[in-house]
C-alpha positions, -999 to 999 in steps of 0.1 A, spaced: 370 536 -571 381 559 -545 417 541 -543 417 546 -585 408 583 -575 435 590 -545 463 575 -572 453 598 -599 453 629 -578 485 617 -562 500 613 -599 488 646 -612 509 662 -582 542 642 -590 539 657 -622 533 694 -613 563 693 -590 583 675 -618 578 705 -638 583 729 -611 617 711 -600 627 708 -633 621 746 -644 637 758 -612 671 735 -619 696 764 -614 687 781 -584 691 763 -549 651 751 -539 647 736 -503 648 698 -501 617 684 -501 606 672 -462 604 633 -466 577 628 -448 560 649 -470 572 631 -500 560 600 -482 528 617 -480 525 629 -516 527 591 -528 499 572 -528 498 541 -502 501 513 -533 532 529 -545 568 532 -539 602 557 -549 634 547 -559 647 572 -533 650 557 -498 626 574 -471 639 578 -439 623 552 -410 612 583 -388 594 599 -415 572 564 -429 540 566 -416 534 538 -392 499 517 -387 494 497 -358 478 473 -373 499 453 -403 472 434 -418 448 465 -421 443 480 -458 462 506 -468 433 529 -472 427 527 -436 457 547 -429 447 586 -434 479 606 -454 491 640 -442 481 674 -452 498 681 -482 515 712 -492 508 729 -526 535 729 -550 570 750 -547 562 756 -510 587 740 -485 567 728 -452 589 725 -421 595 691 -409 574 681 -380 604 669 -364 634 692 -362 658 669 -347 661 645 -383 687 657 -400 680 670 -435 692 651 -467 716 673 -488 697 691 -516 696 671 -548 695 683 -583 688 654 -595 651 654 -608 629 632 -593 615 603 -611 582 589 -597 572 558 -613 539 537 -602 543 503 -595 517 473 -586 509 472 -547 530 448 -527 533 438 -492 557 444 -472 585 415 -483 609 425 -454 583 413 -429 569 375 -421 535 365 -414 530 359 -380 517 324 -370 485 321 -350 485 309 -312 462 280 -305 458 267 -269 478 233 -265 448 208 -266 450 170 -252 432 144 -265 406 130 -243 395 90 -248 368 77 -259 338 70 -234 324 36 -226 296 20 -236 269 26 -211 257 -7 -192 222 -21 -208 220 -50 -181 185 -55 -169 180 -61 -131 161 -94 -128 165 -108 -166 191 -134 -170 206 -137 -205 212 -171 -208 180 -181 -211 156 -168 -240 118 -172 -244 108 -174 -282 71 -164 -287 47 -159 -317 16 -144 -317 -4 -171 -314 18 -190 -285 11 -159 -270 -27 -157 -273 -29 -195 -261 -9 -188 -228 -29 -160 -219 -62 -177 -228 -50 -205 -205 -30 -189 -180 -46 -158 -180 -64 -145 -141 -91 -124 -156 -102 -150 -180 -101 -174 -155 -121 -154 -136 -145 -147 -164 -146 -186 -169 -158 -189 -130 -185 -165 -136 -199 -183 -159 -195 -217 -143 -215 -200 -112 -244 -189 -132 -245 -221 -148 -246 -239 -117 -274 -214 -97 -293 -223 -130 -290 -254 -125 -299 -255 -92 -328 -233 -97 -347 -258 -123 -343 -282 -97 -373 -273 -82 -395 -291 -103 -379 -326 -96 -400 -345 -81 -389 -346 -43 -397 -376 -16 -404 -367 17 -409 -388 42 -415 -377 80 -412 -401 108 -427 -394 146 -429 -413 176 -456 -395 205 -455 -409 236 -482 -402 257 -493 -412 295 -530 -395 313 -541 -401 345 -571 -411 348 -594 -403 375 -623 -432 365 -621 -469 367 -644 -468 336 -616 -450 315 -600 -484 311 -570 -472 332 -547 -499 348 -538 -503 389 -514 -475 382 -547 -452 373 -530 -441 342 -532 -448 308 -502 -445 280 -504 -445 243 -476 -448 221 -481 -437 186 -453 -447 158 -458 -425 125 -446 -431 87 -456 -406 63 -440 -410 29 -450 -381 2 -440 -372 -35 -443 -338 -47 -436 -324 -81 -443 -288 -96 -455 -279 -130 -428 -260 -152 -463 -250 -170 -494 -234 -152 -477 -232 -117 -497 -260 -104 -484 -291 -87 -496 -324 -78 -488 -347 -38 -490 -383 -34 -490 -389 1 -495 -420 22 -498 -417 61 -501 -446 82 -497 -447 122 -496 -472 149 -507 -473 179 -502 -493 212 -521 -485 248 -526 -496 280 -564 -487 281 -580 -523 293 -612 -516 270 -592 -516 237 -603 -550 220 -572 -545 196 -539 -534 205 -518 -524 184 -536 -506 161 -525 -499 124 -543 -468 104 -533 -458 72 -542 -432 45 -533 -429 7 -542 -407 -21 -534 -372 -48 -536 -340 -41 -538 -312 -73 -532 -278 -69 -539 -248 -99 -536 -217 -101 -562 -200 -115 -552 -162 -120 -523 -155 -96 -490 -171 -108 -504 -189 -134 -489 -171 -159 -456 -164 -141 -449 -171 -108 -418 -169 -84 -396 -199 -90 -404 -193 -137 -397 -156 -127 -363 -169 -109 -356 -192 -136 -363 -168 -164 -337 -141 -153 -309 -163 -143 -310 -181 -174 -307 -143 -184 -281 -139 -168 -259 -171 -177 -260 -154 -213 -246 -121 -197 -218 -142 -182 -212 -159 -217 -212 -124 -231 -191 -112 -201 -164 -139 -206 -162 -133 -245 -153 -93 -241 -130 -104 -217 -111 -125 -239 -111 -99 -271 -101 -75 -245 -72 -100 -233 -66 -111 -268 -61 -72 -277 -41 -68 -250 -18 -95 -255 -17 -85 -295 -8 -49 -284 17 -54 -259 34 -78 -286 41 -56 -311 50 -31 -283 74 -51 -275 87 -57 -313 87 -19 -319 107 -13 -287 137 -40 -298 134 -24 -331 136 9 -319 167 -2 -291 187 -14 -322 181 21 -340 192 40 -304 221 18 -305 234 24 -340 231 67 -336 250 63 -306 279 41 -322 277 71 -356 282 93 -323 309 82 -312 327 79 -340 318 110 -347 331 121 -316 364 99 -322 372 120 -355 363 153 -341 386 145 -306 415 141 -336 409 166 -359 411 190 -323 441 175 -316 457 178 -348 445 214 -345 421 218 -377 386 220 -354 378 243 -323 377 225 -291 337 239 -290 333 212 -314 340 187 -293 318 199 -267 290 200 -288 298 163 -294 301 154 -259 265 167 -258 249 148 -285 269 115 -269 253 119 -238 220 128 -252 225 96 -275 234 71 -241 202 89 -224 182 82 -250 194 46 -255 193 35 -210 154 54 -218 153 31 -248 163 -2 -225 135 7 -200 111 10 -226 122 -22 -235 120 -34 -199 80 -24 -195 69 -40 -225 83 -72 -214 69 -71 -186 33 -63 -196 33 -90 -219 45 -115 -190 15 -103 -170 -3 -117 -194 8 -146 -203 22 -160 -168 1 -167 -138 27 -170 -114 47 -146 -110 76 -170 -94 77 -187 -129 112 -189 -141 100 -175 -175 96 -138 -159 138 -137 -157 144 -153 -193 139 -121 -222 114 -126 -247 121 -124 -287 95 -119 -307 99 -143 -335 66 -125 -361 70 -94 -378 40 -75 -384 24 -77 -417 -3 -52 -437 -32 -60 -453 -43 -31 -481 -78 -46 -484 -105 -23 -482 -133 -26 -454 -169 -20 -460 -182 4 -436 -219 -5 -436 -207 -39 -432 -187 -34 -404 -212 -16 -380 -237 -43 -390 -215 -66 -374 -203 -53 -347 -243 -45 -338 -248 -83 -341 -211 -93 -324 -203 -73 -299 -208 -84 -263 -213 -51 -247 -242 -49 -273 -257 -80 -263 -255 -75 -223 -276 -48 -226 -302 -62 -247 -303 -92 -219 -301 -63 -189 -335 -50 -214 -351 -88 -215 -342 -90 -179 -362 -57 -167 -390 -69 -190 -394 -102 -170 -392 -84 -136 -425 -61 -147 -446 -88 -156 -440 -112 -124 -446 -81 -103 -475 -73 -125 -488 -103 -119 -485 -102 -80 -509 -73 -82 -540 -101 -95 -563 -118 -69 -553 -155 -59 -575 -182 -68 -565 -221 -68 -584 -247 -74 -574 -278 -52 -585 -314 -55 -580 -345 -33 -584 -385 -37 -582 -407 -7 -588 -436 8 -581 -447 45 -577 -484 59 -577 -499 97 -562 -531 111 -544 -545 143 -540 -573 166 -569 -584 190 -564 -589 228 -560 -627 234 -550 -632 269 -578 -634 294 -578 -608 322 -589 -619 361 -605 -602 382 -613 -609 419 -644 -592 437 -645 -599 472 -681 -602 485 -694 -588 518 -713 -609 542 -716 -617 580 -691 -643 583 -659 -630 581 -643 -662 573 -666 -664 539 -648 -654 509 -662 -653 475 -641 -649 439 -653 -640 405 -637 -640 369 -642 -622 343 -632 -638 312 
């Protein structure tokens, strides 16, 4: 609007001076100054008359709008305005009238385009492919796994299940061990006493040496057996003895004794109900179930564990594949921004900003490797027990994709079975069974003791009587001390 505006104004004046020039035709009028002809025309338009170079106005700037350039003052019609520089020579005074004619704005024809300067770019290669070689894992060799050959190796191979699986071997053995108490056990205790007295009496049967020894040879036999009911038990016992001396009055020599019969022993309040070997028994059969239960949360945990680290291990091979692919669209990405640079149709910042999503891209996928790298190796841990076996440098491939199953679950149902399932459940019911035994053994402890105890024996005697015939010589006393006398004592 305001260029429409500037033109109209700028053709209204034309016209005015037409008139004026055209009216004053015979007497001499100053020439017009060119620059302020120049000045009188609107930007967008141009005279047949040429304009001197000095008196064009001039604009630093060629590709600016016209209407950027501000016109001179103008002069009002019939006035002549001085030139503003007195050294260009005036034109010769024409009568010819002036003509102005509007024409369509044009650039300047007489002057080419200049061409931009860009920076002389070179092209830079390609990077390389960043090295995804594992330390430790050789490729040559590949371990192929499903779920379930996974599962089996670590039930098998697995230390914390074998572990578990000792636990409850123990417990099953100190059970064992404990109900063993109520075999029946044979004793049998053999002596030998040896024993010599000096005697100070020739009536004590002692020999010329004034001593007498006795030697006595035992063989005691017994069979006990507890009650697993009542806490009472039961002895068979047979003690014999024999015995050899040197006493001269013994008629028989050696001499056998013996002794056989049952002994019963019950409880009558005190550890009748409960006592300390049932108590024992009681709370380690307890505790074999807490092992069971022990070694079954064990292996869901192991079993969850090796499920987990499975799919782990599928979603990080999935996820390296993925990693790889962006960083191949990167770099050819990066390979047709490098050329469109070079050809000059893209700004060098371009390809910076590539470079930086490349090497975001290679982080991303060496992060991708060692993700790829832990997973393997938590399943191993798993599933091998040595870690010298040749298996921990072979890479694994899952070989089963995971699957979904849109059934619905009962709720109700579910917590009902997990009450009735779960081993951490059942542990500490037992741990509550357990405590329950332990107050009423030492509940009972607190009662009086009173046993009732019964024995039936019987006792024998036998030997071997003396048959050699013992001498002995008395000398008698009289005057003649040639007389002798002798005596025997048969």
């Amino acid at each position: 609007m305001l260029r429409k505006s500037l033109s109209s104004i700028v053709g209204a004046s034309a016209l005015i001076i037409l008139i004026a020039t055209g009216s004053s035709a015979q007497t001499t009028t100053p020439t017009p100054n060119p620059a302020q002809q120049d000045a009188t025309r609107p930007p967008s338009t141009q005279q047949n008359q040429s304009i001197p170079e000095q008196a064009r106005p001039t604009n630093p700037n060629p590709t600016a709008p016209p209407a950027e350039t501000a016109p001179p003052a103008q002069a009002p019609p019939g006035v002549s305005v001085p030139p503003s520089n007195p050294t260009i020579e005036q034109p010769a005074p024409s009568t010819t009238p002036i003509v102005t004619t509007e024409q369509t704005p044009s650039t300047n024809s007489t002057q080419e385009p200049r061409q931009p300067v860009f920076p002389q770019t070179q092209s830079q290669p390609l990077p390389p492919m960043p090295n995804l070689s594992r330390l430790g894992i050789r490729s040559d060799t590949v371990l192929s796994l499903t779920m379930n050959e996974a599962i089996r190796r670590a039930l098998e191979n697995n230390n914390d299940i074998e572990v578990a699986r000792n636990d409850v071997r123990l417990a099953e053995t100190t059970l064992r061990s404990m109900t063993g108490v109520y075999d029946p056990i044979l004793a049998i205790t053999p002596q030998v006493n040896y024993l010599v007295q000096a005697q100070q009496s020739s009536l004590s049967g002692a020999s010329s040496s004034g001593t007498v020894s006795t030697t006595d040879f035992q063989w005691n036999p017994s069979v006990t057996k507890q009650f697993t009911t009542g806490g009472g038990n039961y002895q068979f016992f047979f003690n014999n003895d024999r015995r050899t001396t040197t006493s001269l009055f013994n008629q028989i020599n050696p001499v056998y004794s013996a002794s056989a019969g049952v002994t019963f022993t019950q409880p009558l309040w005190r550890n009748r109900s409960i006592d300390f070997n049932r108590h024992e028994i009681r709370i380690q059969r307890k505790r074999v179930e807490q092992s069971d239960a022990d070694f079954r949360r064990r292996t869901i945990e192991v079993i969850s564990q090796v499920q987990r680290a499975y799919w782990d291990l599928v979603f990080a091979l999935h996820d390296l594949q993925n990693l790889t692919e962006n960083l191949n669209l990167t770099r050819e990405l990066y390979r047709q921004t490098e050329a469109r640079v070079v050809a000059g149709a893209s700004a060098p910042l371009e390809r910076a900003e590539v470079q930086t999503e490349l090497a975001n891209r290679e982080t991303a996928l060496l992060a991708g490797t060692r993700t790829v790298t832990n997973a393997e190796n938590a399943l191993k841990q798993l599933i091998l027990r040595d870690t010298t076996a040749p298996e921990w440098s072979s890479p694994i491939t899952p070989t089963d994709a995971p699957s979904f199953d849109a059934a619905p679950v009962n709720l109700t149902d579910a917590l009902d079975e997990a009450r009735k399932n779960r081993p951490e459940l059942q542990r500490l019911r037992l741990q509550h069974d357990i405590n329950n035994i332990d107050v009423q053994y030492f509940k009972n402890q607190t009662k009086p003791r009173i046993d009732i105890q019964s024995t039936v024996a019987t006792t024998g005697l036998s030997g071997t009587p003396v048959s050699t015939a013992v001498g002995t010589s008395v000398p008698i006393i009289s005057g003649d001390p040639n007389a002798n006398a002798s005596a025997f004592l048969l």
